[in-house]
Gaussian input, Z-matrix of N, CA and C with variables (Angstrom, degrees):
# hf/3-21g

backbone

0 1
 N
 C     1     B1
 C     2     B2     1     A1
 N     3     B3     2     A2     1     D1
 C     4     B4     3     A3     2     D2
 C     5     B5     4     A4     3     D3
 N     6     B6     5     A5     4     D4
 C     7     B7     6     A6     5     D5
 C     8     B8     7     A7     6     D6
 N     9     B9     8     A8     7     D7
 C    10    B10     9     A9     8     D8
 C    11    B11    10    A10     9     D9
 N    12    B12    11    A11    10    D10
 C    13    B13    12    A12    11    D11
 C    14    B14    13    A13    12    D12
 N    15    B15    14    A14    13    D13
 C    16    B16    15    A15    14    D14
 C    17    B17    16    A16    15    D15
 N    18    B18    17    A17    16    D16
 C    19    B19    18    A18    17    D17
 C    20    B20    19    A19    18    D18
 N    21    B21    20    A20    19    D19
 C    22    B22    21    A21    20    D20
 C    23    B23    22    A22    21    D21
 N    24    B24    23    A23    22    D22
 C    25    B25    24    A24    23    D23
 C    26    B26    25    A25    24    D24
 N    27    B27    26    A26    25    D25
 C    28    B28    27    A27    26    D26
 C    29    B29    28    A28    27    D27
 N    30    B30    29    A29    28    D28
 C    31    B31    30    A30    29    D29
 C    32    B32    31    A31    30    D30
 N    33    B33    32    A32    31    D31
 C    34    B34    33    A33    32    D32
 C    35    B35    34    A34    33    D33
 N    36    B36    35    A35    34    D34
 C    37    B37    36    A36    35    D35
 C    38    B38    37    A37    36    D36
 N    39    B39    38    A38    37    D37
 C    40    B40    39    A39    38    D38
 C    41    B41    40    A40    39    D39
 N    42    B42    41    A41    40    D40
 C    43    B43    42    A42    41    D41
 C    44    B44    43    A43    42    D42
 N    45    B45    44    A44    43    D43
 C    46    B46    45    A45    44    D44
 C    47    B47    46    A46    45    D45
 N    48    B48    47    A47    46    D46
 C    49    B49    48    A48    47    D47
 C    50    B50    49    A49    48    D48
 N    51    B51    50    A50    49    D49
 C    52    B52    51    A51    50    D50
 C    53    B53    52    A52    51    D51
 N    54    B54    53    A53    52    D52
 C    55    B55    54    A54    53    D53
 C    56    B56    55    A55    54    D54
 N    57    B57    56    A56    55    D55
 C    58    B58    57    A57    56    D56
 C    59    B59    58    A58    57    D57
 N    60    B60    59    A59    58    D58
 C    61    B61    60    A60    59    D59
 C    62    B62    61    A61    60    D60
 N    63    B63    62    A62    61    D61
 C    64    B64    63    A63    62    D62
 C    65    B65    64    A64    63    D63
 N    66    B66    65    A65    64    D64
 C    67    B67    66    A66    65    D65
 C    68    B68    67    A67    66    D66
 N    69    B69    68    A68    67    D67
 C    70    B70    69    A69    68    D68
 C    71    B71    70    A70    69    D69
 N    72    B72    71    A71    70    D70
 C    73    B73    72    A72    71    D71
 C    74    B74    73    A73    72    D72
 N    75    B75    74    A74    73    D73
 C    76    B76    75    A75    74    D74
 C    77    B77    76    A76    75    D75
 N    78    B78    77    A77    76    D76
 C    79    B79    78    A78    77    D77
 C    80    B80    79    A79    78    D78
 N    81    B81    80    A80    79    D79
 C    82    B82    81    A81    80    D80
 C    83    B83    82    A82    81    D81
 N    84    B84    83    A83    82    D82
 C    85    B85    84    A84    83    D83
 C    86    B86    85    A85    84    D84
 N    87    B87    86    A86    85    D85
 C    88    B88    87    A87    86    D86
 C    89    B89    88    A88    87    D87
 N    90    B90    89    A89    88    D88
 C    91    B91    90    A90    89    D89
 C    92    B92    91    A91    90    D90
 N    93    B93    92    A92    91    D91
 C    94    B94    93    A93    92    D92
 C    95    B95    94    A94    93    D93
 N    96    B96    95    A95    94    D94
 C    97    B97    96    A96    95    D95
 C    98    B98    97    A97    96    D96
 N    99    B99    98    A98    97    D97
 C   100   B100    99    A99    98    D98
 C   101   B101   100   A100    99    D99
 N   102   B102   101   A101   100   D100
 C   103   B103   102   A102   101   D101
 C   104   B104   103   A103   102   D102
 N   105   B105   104   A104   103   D103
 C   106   B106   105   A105   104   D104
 C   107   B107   106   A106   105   D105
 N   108   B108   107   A107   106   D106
 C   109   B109   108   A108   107   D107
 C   110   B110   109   A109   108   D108
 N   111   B111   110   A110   109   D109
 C   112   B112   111   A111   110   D110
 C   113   B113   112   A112   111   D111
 N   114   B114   113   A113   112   D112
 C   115   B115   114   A114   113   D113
 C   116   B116   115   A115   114   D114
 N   117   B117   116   A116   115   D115
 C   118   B118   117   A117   116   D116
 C   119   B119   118   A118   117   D117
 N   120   B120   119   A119   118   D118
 C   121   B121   120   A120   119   D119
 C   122   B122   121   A121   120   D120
 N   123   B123   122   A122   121   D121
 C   124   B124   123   A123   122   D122
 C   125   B125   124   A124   123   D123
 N   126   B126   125   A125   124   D124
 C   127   B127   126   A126   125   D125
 C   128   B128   127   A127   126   D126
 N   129   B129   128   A128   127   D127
 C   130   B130   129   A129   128   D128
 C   131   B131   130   A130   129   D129
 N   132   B132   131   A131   130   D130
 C   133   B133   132   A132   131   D131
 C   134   B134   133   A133   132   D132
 N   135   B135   134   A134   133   D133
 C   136   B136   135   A135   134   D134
 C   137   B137   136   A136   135   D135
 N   138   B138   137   A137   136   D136
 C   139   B139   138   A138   137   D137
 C   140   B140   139   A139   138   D138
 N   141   B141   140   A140   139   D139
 C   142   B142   141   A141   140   D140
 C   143   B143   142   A142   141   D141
 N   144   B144   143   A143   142   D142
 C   145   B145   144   A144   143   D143
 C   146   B146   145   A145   144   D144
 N   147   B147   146   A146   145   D145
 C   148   B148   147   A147   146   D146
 C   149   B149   148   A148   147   D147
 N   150   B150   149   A149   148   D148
 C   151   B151   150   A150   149   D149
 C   152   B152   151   A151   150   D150
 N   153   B153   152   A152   151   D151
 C   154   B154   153   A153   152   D152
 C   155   B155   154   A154   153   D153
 N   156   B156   155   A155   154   D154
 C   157   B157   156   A156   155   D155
 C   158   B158   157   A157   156   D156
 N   159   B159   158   A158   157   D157
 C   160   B160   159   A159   158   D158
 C   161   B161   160   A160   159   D159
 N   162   B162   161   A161   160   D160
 C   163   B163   162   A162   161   D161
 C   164   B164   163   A163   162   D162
 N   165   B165   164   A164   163   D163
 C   166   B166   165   A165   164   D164
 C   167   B167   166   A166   165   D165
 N   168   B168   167   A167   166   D166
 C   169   B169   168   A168   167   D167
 C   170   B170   169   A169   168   D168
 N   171   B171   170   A170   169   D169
 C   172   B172   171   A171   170   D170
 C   173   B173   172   A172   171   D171
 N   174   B174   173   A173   172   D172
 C   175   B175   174   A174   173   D173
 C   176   B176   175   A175   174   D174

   B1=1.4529
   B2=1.5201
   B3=1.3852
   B4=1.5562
   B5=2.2042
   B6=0.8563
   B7=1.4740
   B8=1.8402
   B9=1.2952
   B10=0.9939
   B11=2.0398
   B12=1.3933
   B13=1.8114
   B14=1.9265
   B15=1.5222
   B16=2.0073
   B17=1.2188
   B18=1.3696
   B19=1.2285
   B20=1.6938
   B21=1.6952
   B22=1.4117
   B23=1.4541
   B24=1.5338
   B25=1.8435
   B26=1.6209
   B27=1.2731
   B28=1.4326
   B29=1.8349
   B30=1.9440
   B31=1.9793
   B32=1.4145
   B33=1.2780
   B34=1.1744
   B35=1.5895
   B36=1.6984
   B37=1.3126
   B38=1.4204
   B39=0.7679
   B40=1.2783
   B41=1.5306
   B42=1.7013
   B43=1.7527
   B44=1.5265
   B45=1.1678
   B46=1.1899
   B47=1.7444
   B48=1.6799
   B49=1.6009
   B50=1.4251
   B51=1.3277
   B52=1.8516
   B53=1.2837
   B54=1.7443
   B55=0.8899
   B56=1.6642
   B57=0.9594
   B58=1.7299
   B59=1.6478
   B60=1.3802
   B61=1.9209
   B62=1.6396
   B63=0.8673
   B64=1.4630
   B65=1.1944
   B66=1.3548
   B67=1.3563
   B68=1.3278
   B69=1.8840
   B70=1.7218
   B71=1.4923
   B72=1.7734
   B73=1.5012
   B74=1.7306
   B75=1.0496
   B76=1.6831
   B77=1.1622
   B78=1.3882
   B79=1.4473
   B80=1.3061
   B81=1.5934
   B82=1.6850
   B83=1.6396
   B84=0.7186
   B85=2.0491
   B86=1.3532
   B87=2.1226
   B88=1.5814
   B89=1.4346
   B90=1.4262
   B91=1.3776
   B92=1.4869
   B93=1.5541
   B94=1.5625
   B95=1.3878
   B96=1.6734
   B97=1.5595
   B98=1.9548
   B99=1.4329
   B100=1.5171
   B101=1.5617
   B102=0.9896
   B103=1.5763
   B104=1.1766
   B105=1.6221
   B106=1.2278
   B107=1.8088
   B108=1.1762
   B109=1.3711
   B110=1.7722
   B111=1.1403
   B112=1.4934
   B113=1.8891
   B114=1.2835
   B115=0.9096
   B116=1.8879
   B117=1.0695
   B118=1.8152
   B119=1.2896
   B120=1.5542
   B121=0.8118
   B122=2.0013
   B123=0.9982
   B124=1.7433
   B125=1.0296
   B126=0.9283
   B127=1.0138
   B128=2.0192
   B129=1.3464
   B130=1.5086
   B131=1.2410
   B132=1.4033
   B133=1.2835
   B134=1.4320
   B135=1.6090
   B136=1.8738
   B137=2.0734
   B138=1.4689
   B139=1.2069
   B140=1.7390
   B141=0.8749
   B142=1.2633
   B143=1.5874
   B144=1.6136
   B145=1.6447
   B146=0.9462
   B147=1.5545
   B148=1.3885
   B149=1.5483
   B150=1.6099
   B151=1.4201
   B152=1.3539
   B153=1.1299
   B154=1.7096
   B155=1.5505
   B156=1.1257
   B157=1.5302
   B158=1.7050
   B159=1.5575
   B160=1.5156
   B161=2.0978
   B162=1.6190
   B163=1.3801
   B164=1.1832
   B165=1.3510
   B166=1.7139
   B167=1.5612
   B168=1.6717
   B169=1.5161
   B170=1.6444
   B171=1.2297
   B172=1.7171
   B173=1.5074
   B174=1.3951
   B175=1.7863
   B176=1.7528
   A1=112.80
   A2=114.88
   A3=108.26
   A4=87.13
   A5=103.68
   A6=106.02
   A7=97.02
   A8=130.04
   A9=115.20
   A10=92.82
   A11=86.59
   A12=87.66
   A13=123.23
   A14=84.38
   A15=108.23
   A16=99.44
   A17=159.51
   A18=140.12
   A19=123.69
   A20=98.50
   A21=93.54
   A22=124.02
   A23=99.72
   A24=110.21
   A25=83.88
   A26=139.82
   A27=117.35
   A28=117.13
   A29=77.44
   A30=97.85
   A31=113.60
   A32=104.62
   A33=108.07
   A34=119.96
   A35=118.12
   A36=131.47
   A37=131.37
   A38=126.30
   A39=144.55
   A40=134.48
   A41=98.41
   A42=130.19
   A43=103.20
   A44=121.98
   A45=102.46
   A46=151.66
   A47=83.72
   A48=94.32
   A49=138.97
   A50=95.49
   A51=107.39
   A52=119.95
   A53=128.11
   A54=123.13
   A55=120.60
   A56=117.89
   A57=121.34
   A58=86.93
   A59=100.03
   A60=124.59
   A61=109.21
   A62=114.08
   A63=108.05
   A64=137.77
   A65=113.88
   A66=143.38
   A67=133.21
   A68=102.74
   A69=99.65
   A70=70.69
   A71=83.98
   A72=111.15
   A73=119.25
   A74=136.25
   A75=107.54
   A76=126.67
   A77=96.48
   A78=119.96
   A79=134.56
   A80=96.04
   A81=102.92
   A82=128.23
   A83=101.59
   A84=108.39
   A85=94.02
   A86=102.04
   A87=98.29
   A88=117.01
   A89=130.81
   A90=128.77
   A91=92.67
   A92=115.33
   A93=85.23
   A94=131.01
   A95=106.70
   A96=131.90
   A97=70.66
   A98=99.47
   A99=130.38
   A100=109.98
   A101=121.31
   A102=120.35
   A103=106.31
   A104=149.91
   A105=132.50
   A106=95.29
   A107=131.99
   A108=115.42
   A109=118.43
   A110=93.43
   A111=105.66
   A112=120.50
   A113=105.31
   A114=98.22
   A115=109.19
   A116=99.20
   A117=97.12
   A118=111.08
   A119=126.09
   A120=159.93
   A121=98.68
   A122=90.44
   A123=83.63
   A124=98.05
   A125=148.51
   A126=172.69
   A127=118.16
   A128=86.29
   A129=88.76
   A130=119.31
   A131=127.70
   A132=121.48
   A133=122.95
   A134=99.20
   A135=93.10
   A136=94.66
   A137=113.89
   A138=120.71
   A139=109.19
   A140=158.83
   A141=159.02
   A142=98.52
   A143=104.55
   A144=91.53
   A145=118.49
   A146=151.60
   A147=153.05
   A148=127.03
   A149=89.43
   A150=103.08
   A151=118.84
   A152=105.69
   A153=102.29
   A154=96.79
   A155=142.88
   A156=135.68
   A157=106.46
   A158=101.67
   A159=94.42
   A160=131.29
   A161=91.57
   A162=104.76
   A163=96.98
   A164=125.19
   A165=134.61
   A166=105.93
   A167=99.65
   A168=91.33
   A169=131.40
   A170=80.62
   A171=98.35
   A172=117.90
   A173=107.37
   A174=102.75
   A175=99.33
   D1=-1.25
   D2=-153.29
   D3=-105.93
   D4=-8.43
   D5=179.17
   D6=-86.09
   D7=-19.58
   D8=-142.89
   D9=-103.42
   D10=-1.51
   D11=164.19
   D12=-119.95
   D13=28.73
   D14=158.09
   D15=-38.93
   D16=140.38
   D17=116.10
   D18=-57.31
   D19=-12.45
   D20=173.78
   D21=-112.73
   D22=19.21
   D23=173.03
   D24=-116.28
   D25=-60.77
   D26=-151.03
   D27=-115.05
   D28=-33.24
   D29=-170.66
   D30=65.65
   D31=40.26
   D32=164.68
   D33=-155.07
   D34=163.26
   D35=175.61
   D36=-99.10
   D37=146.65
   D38=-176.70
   D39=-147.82
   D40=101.05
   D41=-161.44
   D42=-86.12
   D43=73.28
   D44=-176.63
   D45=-52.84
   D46=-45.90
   D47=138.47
   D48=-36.83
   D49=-73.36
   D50=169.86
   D51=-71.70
   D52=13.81
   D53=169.81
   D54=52.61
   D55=34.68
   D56=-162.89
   D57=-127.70
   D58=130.81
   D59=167.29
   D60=-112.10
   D61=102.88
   D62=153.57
   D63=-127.62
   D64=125.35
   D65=-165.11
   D66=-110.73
   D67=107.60
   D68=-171.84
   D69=-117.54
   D70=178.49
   D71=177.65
   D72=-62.78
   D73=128.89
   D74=171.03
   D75=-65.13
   D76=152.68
   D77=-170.83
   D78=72.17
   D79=14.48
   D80=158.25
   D81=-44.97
   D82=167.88
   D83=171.53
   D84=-69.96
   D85=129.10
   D86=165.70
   D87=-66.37
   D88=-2.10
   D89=-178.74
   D90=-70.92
   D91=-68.96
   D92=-168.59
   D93=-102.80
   D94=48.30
   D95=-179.44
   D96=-75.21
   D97=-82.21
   D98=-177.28
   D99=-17.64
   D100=-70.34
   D101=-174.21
   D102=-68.17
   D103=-20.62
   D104=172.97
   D105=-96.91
   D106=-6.54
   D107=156.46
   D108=-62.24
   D109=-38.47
   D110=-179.96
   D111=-69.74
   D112=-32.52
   D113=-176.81
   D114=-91.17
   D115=-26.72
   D116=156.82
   D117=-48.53
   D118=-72.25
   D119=152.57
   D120=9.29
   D121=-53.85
   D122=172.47
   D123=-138.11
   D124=136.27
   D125=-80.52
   D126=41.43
   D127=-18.74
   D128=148.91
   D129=-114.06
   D130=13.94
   D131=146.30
   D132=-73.71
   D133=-14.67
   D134=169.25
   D135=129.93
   D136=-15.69
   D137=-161.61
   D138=-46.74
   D139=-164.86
   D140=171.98
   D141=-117.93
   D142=147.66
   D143=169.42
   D144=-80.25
   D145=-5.06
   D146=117.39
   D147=4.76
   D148=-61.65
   D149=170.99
   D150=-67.23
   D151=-58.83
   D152=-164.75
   D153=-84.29
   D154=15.36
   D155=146.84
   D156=-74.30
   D157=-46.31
   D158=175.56
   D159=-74.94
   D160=-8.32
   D161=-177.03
   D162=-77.16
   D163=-42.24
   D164=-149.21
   D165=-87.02
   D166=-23.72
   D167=-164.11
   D168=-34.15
   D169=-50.50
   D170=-179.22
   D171=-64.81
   D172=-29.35
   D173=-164.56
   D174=-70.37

């Protein structure tokens, strides 16, 4: 399982617990591997998509 969060074999994560897959193309920019981790990232903390459109704006 530990190959299967390569960003440069798949670009993507896998929460097993939280049941959450996410999947970019490989070899994206780790900047925005990172900011769509983040914005998963809460939004399963409960964030509103409101919010984290307005948290993210800037990044």
């Amino acid at each position: 399982l530990e190959d299967l969060d390569d960003p440069n074999l798949f670009g993507g994560i896998v929460d097993r617990p939280g049941r959450i897959l996410f999947a970019m193309p490989p070899r994206r920019p780790a900047g925005e591997r990172e900011r769509w981790v983040r914005v998963l990232l809460a939004h399963r903390e409960g964030y509103s998509r409101d919010e984290v459109q307005e948290a993210f704006a800037g990044v």
